[in-house]
Structure formats: C-alpha cells, structure tokens
N, C-alpha and C positions, 0 to 999 in steps of 0.2 A: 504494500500500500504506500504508493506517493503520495506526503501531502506538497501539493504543487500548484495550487489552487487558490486565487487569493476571493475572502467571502468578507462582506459583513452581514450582519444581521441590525436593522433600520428597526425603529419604534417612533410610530407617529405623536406627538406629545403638542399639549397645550403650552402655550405660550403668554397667551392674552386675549383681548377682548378687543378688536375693532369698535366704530363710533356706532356702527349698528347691533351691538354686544355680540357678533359672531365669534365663534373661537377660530384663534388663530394658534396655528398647529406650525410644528418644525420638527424634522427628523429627526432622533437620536439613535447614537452608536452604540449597542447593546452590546456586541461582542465583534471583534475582529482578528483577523490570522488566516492560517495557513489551511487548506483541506483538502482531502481524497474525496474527490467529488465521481459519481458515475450515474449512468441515467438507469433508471426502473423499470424493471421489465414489465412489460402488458400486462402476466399476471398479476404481480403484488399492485401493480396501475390499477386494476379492476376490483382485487382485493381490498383496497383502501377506499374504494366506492367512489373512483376519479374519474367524470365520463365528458364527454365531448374533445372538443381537438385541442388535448394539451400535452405539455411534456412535463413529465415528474423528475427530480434529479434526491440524489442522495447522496448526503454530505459526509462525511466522517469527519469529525472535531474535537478538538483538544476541549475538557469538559474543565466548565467554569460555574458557579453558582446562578449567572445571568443568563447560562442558555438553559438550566434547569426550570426558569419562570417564562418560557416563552409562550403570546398569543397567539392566537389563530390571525389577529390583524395585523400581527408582525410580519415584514418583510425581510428575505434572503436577497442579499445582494452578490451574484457568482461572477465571476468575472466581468461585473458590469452590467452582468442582466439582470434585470427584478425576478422575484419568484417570490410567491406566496405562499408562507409558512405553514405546514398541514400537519406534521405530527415529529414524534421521536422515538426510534425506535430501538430495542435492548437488543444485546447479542450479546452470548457468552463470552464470546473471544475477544472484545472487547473493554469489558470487566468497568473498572471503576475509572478510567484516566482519560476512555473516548466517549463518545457521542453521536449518535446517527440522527441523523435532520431529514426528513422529506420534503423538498418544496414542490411547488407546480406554477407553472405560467400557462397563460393562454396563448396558442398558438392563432392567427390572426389567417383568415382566412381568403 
C-alpha cells in the first residue's frame, strides 16, 4: 500500500450573519496528509446502497481523532476533486493506526 495521494477532508462551518441574517459559511481543514487511495468495486458500490452515475473511491488514512467524528456533509478533497463523504470502514489488517474513508462524486453526465 502507497500512501501517495494527497487528501483533505473540508467541513462546511458558520462564520456569521450577512445584513439579511443568512449564515455565512467557510471551509475548514478537518484532517490532511498523505493516502492509499483506490476506487470500489461495483459490488461493495451497490452494497453501500450507491446508485446512479457515480464513482466511489477509498481512502486508506493515517487515523487521527478528527477523522473518527466525520459527517455525512463533510467533504473528501482527493487530488483536487471533491467527493462526498459516505462512510468508514474496519479491517482487521489495519488495526488501530489506519483508517478507510469511502467517498463518492457525481459523475456528470
């Protein structure tokens, strides 16, 4: 496994209040570094209940207490591309020091 991939992980956050009381929101940097990124195959695509024209990727990450709290409205940033955050997944072989991320984007048709 290379981690050779550079990721962040975005969180949308309030800011303040424009004169119309709108919130105003700005990105924050929830976690960043290095990962073994690779895409997901059809099945576990379908097993996660992922459907219309997207592509799912999976991260493998250096585990930090801030990617332990991540939302569904959180955003994966993978070499630049947005992907939207769906779940994390355990593996033995992994154990206590990594991390698996599933994202997905919509693919534009």
């Amino acid at each position: 496994m290379r981690f050779d991939r550079k990721f962040a992980v975005l969180r949308e956050v309030e800011v303040g209040r424009d004169a119309m009381n709108e919130p105003q929101t700005e990105d924050e940097d929830i976690a960043s570094g290095w990962c073994a990124a690779s895409s997901v195959s059809r099945e576990r695509f379908e097993a996660l209940g992922i459907t219309g024209n997207a592509e799912a990727v999976e991260l493998v990450v250096g585990e930090t207490a801030s990617l332990r709290d991540l939302r569904v409205t959180d955003r994966v940033c993978l070499d630049g591309v947005d992907y939207r955050y769906v779940s994390q997944i355990e593996r033995p072989e992994m154990r206590r020091r990594l991390i698996g991320l599933i994202a997905v984007r919509e693919i534009p048709t």
